[in-house]
C-alpha positions in Angstrom: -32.4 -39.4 6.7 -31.5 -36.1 8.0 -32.7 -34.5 4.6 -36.1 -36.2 4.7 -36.1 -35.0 8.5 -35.7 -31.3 7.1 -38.2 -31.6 4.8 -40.8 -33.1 7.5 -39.8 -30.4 9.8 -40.4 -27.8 7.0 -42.3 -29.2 4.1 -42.7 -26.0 2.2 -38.9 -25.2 1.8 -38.2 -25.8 -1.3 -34.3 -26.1 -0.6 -34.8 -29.4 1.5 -36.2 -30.8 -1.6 -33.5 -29.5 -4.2 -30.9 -31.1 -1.5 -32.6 -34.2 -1.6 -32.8 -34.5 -5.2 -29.3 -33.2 -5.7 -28.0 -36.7 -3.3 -30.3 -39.1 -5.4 -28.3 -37.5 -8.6 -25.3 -38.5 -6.7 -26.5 -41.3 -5.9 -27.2 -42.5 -9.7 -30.6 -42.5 -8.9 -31.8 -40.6 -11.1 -35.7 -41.6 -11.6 -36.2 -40.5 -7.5 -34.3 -37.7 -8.1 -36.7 -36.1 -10.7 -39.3 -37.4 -8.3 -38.3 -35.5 -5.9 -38.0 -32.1 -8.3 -41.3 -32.4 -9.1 -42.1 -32.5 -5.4 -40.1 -29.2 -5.0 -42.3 -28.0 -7.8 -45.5 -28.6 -6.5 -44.5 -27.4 -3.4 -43.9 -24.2 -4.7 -44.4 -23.6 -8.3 -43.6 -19.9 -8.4 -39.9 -20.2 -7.4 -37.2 -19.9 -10.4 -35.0 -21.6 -8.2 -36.7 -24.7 -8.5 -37.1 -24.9 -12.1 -33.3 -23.4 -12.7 -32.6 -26.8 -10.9 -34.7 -28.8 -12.3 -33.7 -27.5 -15.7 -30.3 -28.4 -14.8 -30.6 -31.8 -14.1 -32.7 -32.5 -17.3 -29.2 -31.1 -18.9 -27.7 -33.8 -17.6 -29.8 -36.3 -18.6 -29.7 -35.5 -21.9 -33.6 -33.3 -22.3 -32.6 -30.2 -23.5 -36.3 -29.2 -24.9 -37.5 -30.1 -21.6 -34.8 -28.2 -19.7 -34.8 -25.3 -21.9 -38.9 -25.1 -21.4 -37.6 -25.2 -17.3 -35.5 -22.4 -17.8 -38.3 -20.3 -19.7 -40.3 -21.0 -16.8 -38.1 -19.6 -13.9 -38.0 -16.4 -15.8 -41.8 -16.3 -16.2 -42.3 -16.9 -12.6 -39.5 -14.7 -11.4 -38.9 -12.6 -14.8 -36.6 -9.8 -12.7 -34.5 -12.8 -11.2 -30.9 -12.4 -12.8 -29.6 -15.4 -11.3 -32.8 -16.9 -13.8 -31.8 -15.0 -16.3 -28.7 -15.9 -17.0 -28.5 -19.3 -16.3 -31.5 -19.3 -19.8 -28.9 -16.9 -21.4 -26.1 -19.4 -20.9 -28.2 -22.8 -21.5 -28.8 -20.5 -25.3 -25.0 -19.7 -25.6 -23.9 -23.5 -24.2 -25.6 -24.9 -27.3 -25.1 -21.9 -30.1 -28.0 -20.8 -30.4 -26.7 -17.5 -30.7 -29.7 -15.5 -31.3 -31.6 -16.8 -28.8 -28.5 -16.2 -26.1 -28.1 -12.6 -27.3 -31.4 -11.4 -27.0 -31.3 -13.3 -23.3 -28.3 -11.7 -22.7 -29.6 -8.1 -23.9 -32.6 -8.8 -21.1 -30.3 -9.3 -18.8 -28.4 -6.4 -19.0 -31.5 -4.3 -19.2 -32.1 -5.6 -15.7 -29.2 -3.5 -13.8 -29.1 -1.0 -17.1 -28.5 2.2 -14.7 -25.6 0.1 -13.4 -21.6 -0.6 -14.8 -22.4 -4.6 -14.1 -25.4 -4.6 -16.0 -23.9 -3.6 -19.7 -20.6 -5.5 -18.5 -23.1 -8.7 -19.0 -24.1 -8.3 -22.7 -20.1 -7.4 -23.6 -19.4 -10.6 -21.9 -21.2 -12.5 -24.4 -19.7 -10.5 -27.1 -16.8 -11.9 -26.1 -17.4 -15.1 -25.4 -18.6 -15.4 -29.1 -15.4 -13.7 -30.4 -17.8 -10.4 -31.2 -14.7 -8.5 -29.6 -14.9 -5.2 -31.1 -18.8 -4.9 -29.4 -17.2 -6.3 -26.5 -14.4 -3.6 -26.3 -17.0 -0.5 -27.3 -19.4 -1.5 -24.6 -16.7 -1.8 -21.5 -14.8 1.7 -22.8 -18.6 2.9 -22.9 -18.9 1.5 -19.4 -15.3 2.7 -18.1 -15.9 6.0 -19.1 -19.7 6.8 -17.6 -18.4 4.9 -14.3 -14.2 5.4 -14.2 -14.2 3.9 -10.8 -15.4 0.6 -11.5 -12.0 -1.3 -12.1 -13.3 -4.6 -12.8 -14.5 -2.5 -15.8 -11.5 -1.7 -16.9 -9.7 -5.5 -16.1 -11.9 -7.2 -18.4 -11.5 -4.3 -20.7 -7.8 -5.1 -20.5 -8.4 -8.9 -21.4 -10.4 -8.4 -23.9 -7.9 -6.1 -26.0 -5.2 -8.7 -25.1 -7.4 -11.8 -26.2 -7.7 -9.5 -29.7 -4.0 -9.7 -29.8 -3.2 -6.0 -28.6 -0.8 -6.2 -26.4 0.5 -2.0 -26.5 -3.8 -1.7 -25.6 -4.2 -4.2 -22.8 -0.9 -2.5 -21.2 -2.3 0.4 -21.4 -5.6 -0.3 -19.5 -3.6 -2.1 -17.0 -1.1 0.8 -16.3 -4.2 2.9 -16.0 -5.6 1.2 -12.5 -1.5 0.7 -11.6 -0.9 4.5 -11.4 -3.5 4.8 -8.8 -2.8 1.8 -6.9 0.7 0.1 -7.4 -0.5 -2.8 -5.7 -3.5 -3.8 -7.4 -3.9 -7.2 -7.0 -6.1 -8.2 -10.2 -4.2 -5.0 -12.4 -0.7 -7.4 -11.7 -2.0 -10.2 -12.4 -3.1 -9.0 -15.6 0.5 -7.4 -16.5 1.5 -11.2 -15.4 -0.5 -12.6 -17.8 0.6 -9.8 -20.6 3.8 -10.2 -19.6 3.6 -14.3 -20.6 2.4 -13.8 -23.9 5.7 -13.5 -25.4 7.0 -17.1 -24.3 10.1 -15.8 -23.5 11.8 -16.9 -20.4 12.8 -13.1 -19.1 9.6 -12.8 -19.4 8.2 -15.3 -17.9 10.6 -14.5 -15.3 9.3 -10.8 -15.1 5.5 -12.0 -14.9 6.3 -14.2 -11.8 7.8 -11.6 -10.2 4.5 -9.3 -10.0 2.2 -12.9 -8.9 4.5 -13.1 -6.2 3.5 -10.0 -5.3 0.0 -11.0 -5.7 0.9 -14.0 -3.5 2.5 -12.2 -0.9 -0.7 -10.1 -0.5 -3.4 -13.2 -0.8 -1.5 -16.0 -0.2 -4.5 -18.2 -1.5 -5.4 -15.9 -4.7 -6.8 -18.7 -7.0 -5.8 -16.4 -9.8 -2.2 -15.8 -8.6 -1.6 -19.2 -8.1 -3.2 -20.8 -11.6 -1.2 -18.1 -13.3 2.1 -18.6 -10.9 1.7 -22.6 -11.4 1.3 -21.7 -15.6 4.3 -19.3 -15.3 6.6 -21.7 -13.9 4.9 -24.4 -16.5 5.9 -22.6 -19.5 9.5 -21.9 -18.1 9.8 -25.2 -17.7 10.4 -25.3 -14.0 7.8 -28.4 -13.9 8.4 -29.0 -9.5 7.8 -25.5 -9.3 4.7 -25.5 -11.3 3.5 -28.6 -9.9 3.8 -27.1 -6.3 1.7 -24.1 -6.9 -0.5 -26.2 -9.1 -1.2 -28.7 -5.6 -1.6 -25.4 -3.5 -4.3 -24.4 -6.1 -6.4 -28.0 -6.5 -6.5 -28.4 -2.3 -7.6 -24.5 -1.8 -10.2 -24.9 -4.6 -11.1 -28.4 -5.0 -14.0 -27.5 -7.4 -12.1 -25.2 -9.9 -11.7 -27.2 -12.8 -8.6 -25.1 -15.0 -6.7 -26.5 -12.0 -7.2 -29.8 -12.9 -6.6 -29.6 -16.5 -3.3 -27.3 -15.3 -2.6 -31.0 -13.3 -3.0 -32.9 -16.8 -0.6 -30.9 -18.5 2.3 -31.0 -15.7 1.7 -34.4 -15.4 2.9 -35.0 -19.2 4.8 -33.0 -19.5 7.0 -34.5 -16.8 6.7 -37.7 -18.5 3.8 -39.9 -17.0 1.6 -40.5 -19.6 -0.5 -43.1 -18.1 -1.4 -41.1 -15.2 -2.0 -38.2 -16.9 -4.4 -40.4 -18.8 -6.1 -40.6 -15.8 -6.4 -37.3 -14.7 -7.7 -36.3 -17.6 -10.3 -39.2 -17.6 -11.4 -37.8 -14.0 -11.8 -34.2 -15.7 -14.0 -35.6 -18.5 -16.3 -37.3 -16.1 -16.2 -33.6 -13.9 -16.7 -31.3 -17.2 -19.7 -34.0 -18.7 -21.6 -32.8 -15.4 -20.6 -29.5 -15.3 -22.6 -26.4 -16.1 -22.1 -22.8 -16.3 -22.4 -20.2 -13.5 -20.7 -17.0 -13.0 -17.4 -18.5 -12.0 -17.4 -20.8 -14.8 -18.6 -19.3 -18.2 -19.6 -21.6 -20.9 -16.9 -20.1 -23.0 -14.7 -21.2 -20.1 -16.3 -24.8 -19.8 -15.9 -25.5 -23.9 -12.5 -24.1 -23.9 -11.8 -26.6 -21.3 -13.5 -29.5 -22.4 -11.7 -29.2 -25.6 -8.1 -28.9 -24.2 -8.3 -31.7 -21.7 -9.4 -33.6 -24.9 -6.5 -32.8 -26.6 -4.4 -33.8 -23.2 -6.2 -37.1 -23.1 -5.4 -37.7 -26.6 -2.0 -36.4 -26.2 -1.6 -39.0 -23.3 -2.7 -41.9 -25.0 -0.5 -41.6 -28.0 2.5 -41.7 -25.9 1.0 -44.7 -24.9 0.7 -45.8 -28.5 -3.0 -46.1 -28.4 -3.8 -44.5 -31.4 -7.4 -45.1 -32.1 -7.7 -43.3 -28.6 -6.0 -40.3 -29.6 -7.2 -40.2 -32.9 -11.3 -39.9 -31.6 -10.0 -37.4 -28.9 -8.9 -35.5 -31.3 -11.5 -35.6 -33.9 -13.6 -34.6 -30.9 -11.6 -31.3 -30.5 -11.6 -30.4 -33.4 -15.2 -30.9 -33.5 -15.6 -28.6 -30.1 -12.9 -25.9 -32.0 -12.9 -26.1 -35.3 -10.6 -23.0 -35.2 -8.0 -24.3 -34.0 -4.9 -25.5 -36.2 -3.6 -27.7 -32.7 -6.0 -30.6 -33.4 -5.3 -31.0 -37.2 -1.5 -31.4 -36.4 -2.5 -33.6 -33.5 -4.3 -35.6 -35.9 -1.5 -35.7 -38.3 0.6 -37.4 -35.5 -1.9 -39.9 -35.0 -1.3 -40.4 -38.8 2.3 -40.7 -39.1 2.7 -43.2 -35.7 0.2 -45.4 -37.8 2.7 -45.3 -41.2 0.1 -42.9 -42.8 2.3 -39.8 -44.5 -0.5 -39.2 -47.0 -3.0 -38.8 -44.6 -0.6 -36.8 -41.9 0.3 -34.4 -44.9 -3.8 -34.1 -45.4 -3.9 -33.1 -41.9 -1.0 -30.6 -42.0 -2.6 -28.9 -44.8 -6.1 -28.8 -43.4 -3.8 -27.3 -40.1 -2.7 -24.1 -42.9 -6.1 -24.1 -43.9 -6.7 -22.4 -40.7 -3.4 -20.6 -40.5 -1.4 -20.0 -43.8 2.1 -19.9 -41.6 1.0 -22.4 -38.8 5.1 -23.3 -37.7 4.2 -27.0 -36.4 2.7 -27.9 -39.8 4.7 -26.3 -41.9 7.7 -28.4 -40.0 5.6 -31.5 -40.1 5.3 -31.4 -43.9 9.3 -30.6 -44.7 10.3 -33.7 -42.5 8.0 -36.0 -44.2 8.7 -34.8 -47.7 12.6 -34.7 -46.4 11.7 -38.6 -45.7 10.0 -39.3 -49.3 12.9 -37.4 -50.3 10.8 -34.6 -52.0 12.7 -31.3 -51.0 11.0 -29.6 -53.8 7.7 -29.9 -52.6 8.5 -28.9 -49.5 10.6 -26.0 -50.9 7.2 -25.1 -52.7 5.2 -25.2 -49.5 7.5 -22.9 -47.3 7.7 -20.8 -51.0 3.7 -20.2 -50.9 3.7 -19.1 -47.1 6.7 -16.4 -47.7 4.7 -15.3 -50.4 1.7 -14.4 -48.6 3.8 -13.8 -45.0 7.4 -12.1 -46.2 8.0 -10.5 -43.2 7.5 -13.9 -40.7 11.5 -15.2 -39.4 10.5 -18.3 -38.8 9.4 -19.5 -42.0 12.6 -18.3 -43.4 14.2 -20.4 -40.6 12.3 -23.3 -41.8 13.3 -23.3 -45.4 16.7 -23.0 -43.9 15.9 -26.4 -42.3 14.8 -27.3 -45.8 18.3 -27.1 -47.5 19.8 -28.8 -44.1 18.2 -31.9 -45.3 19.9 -31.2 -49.0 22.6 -30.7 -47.0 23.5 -27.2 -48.7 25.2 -25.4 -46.1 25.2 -22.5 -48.1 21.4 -22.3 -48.8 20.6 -22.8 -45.3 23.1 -20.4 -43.6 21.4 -17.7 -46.6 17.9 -18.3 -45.0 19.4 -18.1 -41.2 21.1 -15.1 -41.9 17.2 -13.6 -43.7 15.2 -14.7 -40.1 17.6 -13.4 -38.6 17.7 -9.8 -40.7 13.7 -9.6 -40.1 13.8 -10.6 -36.3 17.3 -9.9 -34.6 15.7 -11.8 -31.7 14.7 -15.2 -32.9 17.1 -17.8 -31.3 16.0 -20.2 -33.4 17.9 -19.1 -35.9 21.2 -18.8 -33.9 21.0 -21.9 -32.7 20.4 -23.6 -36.2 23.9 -21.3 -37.3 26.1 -22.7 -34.7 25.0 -26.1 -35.5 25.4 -25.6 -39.0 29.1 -24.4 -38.0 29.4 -27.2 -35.4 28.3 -30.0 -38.4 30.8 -28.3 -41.0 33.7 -28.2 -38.0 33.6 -24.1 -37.8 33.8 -23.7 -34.1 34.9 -20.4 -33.9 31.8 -19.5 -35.7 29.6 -21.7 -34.1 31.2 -19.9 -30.7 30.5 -17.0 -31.9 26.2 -17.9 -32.9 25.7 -19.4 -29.5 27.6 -15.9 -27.6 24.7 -13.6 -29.7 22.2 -16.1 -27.8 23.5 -14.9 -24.6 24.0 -11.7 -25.5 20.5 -11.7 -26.0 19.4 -13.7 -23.7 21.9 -14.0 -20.5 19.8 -16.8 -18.8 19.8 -19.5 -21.8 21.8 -21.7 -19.7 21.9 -24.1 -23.1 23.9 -21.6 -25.1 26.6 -21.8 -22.1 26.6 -25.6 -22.5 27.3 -25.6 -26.4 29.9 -23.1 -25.9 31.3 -24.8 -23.0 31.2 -28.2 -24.9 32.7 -26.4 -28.0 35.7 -25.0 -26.0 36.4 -28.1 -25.0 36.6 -29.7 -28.5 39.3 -27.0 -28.8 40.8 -27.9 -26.1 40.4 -24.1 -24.2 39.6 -25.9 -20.7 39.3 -23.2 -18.7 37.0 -21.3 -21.2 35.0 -24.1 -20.9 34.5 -24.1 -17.3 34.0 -20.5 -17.4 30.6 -21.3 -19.8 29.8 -24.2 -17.7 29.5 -22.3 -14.4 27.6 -19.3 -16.0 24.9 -22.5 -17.2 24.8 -23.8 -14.0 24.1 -20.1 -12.7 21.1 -19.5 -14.8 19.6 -23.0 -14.2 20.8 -25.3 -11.5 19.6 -28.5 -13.2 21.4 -28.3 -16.4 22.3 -31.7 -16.5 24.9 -31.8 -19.0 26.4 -28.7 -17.8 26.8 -30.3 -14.2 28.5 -33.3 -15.3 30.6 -31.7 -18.0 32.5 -29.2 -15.3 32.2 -32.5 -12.7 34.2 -34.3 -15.4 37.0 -31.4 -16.1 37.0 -30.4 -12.4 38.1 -34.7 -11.7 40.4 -34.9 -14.9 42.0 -31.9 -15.4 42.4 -31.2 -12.2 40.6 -27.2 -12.1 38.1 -27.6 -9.3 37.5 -29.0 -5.8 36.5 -32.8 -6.1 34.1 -32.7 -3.8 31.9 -29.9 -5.6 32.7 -32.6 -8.3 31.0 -35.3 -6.4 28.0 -33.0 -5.8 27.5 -32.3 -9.8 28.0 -35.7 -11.0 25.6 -37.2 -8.0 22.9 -34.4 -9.3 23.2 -35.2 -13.0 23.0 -39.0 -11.9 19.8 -38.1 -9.8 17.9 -36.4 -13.0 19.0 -38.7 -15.3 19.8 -41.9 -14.1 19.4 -43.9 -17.6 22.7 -41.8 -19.1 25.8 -43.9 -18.9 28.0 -41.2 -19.4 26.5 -39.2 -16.3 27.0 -42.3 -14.5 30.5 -43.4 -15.7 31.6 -39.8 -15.0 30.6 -40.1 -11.3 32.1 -43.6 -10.6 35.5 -42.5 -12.3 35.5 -38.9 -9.4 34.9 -41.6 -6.8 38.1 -43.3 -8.4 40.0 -40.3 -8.2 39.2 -39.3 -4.7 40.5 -42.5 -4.2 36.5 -44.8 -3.0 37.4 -47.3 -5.0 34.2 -49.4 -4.1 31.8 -46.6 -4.4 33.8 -46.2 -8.3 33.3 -49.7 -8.6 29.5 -49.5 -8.2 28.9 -46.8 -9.9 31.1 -48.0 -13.4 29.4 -51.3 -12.9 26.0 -49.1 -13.7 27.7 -47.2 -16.3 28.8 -50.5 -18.2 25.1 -52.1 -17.7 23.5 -48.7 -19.3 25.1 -49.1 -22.0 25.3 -52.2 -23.6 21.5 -52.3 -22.6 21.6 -49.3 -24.8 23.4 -50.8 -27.7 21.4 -53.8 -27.6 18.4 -51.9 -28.6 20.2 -49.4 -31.0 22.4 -52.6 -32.7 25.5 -50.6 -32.2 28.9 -51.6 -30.2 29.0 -50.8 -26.2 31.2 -47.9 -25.1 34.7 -49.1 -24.5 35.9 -46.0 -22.2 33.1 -47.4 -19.6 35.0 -50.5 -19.5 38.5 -49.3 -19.3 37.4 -47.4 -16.2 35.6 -50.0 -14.8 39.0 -52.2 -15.0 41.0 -50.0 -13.8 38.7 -49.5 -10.6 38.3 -52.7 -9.9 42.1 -53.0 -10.2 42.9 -50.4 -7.6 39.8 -52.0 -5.6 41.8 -55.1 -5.7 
């Protein structure tokens, strides 16, 4: 009512009409909603707006010859409209027609030509298409005629890093850093260099500068996607998830933020509702179109990772004919990418197809020769069929052409682990490790090769290179914590145990490992005991030895009906546990149990 009462009290604005039309597409009513555009467009046939519109919704209602002819007609009407402009360029780019979009594009940057924005346009496009080298010529072209424009030299900057150079990307970064420390888009940019590596220092270094871009602009949508994806990759999943909900209720609209939601959401284990989520972003990215905060690059990119999510959801769930046309569908949308071959390869080997999964791997090193995930898929199932050689032969090929690469010298250490020729494989460590000093991997496949053939000192001494390396790997602490205490060196093993616990408070098996020598061997304050059991308990709930190890503390301090409850769990774990593995129940749960209830009385 009150948009009909607009239009009555103004029937020439065009707007009224759009905002009519644009509640009937709500609505679902979709035959009085282009009734109502072509009342906009006999009101005033001369406006681009109205045909941009127009155009739009014909999109989404599956007329593309009639939307594109829409789109030609704003920029006859208004052919020095850039707003018109682009949205023709991106409808061209949207569905490759590549030509078409570049010579739109090339228009458009002609518009502003005298200006840095109007070039940045056409190397925009360049990159959207991958073209990055004319991408990279025209912003150093731009940067250099206009050296203040920083936005200039940002995208310059994420272009050379999207090509891979990251000594480049620093470079342009550190440029706009040495005249203002405290550039707000120049850090997040170092952030995002600084996360390319994976590596949790880092990661750790990265989040560090977006806090600084969060301290500034406490709502920075870009600080807080990349904050919520730093945390994400550490694995700090609560801490991800918080920024993640800061991001989705300041920007409502901005749909990486919901995919970013997807992915936290499995990843913390809750398949099903991820499932959801990413059903609710399908329906959002069906209706969505480009516009200059959401490029069509952007939109495709998206639509083919939440695909992937979706897919990845509903094989968790064991619904593999779901998974497998989600991920048929990306690799339709990305082609490109190796992810949705090895995707489809799981789908593959969860229905009892190895011959097709290994199909799949190999159309996966199709795209990239020394693609890790396939290469590993393929040695387990030829380890299965019991065809080492042929997996042998595979990793052979790959070090052929890549002799230089650690981990696929890691993996055909993996390869003679399943021959079980610890000499082979410790060989083929030892070469990942000569070609990358750094790749853990490797160090941690040594000390449990050492662990396996009853070498702990070795194994000790594997694990302390990790941290040597890497001071924060709270796991390496664990393993050498758990292997001092096979040799009996308790308070060595504490000492590792409270340096895991320092580097990440919820190491689980770290917490109840020192709660368990702090209770037994008397070393430690039984109250800080309580407090590490209770938190491994808390995280993982469905581990009877976490459990038994808190009842039996309540025993020794002596809360004999608190021990009684908690054995009582302990006892109920685990024979639920050996039902469903066919193996005998845990007699050490018991014995405590009966001696609790004992003292209990």
């Amino acid at each position: 009512d009150e948009l009909n009462s607009a239009i009555a009290i103004d029937p020439k604005r065009v707007e009224s009409y759009l905002s009519l039309a644009r509640f009937y597409m709500m609505t679902r009513d979709t035959a009085t909603a282009e009734a109502t555009f072509q009342r906009a467009i006999s009101v005033n046939a001369a406006s681009a707006l109205v045909h941009d519109e127009f155009g739009k919704f014909l999109v989404q209602t599956d007329r593309k010859d009639a939307a594109e002819a829409e789109f030609q007609k704003a920029v006859e009407v208004e052919p020095t409209n850039r707003e018109a402009r682009f949205v023709l360029a991106s409808f061209y780019l949207v569905n490759k027609r590549l030509d078409k979009a570049e010579e739109s594009y090339k228009v458009l940057a002609e518009l502003n030509h005298d200006k840095p924005e109007g070039r940045a346009v056409l190397a925009d496009f360049y990159s959207a298409i991958g073209r990055l080298d004319e991408a990279i010529a025209i912003y150093k072209e731009v940067v250099a005629k206009a050296p203040d424009y920083t936005q200039g030299r940002y995208r310059l900057g994420e272009i050379i890093l999207m090509r891979g150079d990251i000594a480049g990307a620093k470079k342009e970064v550190d440029t706009v850093l040495k005249n203002d420390a405290h550039d707000r888009q120049a850090l997040i940019l170092r952030a995002r260099i600084e996360m390319q590596s994976g590596e949790s220092s880092d990661l750790k270094v990265a989040i560090e500068d977006l806090r600084e871009v969060l301290k500034q602009e406490p709502n920075s949508r870009a600080g807080l996607f990349f904050m919520a994806e730093a945390n994400f990759r550490l694995g700090q999943i609560d801490q991800a998830r918080a920024f993640a909900g800061d991001l989705d209720r300041n920007y409502p609209d901005y749909l990486p933020a919901k995919l970013m939601q997807v992915q936290i959401t499995l990843a913390s284990g809750d398949a099903k509702a991820a499932l959801q989520l990413s059903s609710q972003l399908q329906d959002r990215l069906a209706k969505a179109t480009p516009d200059h905060n959401t490029s069509p690059q952007m939109l495709a990119e998206l639509r083919a990772k939440n695909l992937m999510a979706h897919g990845s959801a509903a094989l968790r769930l064991r619904d593999t004919k779901t998974a497998r046309a989600d991920f048929d569908a990306a690799h339709t949308a990305a082609p490109g990418s190796a992810d949705a071959c090895n995707n489809l390869a799981l789908v593959a080997l969860n229905e009892n197809k190895p011959d097709e999964a290994i199909s799949f791997y190999n159309s996966a090193l199709a795209i990239d020769g020394a693609n890790f995930n396939a290469l590993r898929g393929l040695i387990n199932i030829y380890a299965a069929q019991k065809h080492t050689d042929q997996g042998h032969a595979r990793i052979d090929q790959a070090i052929n052409s890549q002799p230089g690469n650690a981990s696929l010298h890691f993996l055909k250490g993996e390869i003679y682990g399943y021959q079980m020729n610890a000499q082979g494989a410790e060989s083929e460590f030892r070469r990942a490790l000569e070609i990358d000093g750094n790749y853990l991997p490797a160090y941690s496949a040594l000390g449990a090769l050492f662990v396996n053939t009853n070498q702990q000192e070795r194994a000790i001494a594997e694990y302390q290179k990790i941290t040597e390396r890497r001071p924060d790997n709270a796991t390496a602490f664990t393993l050498i914590g758990m292997l001092e205490f096979s040799r009996q060196n308790i308070d060595a093993a504490i000492d590792n145990y409270r340096k895991a616990l320092a580097q990440d408070g919820n190491a689980t098996f770290a917490a109840n490992n020192l709660a368990w020598l702090y209770a037994v061997y008397g070393k430690g304050n039984l109250d800080e005991a309580v407090r590490l059991a209770q938190s491994a308990v808390q995280t993982s709930p469905e581990v009877p030895s976490f459990v038994d190890t808190l009842g039996w503390i309540y025993y020794k301090k002596g809360l004999y009906a608190a021990a009684v409850e908690q054995l009582k769990k302990a006892v109920s774990v685990d024979e639920a546990g050996a039902r469903r593995s066919n193996t005998m129940p845990t007699p050490t749960y018991h014995f405590h149990l009966g001696v609790a209830l004992a003292a209990k009385g």
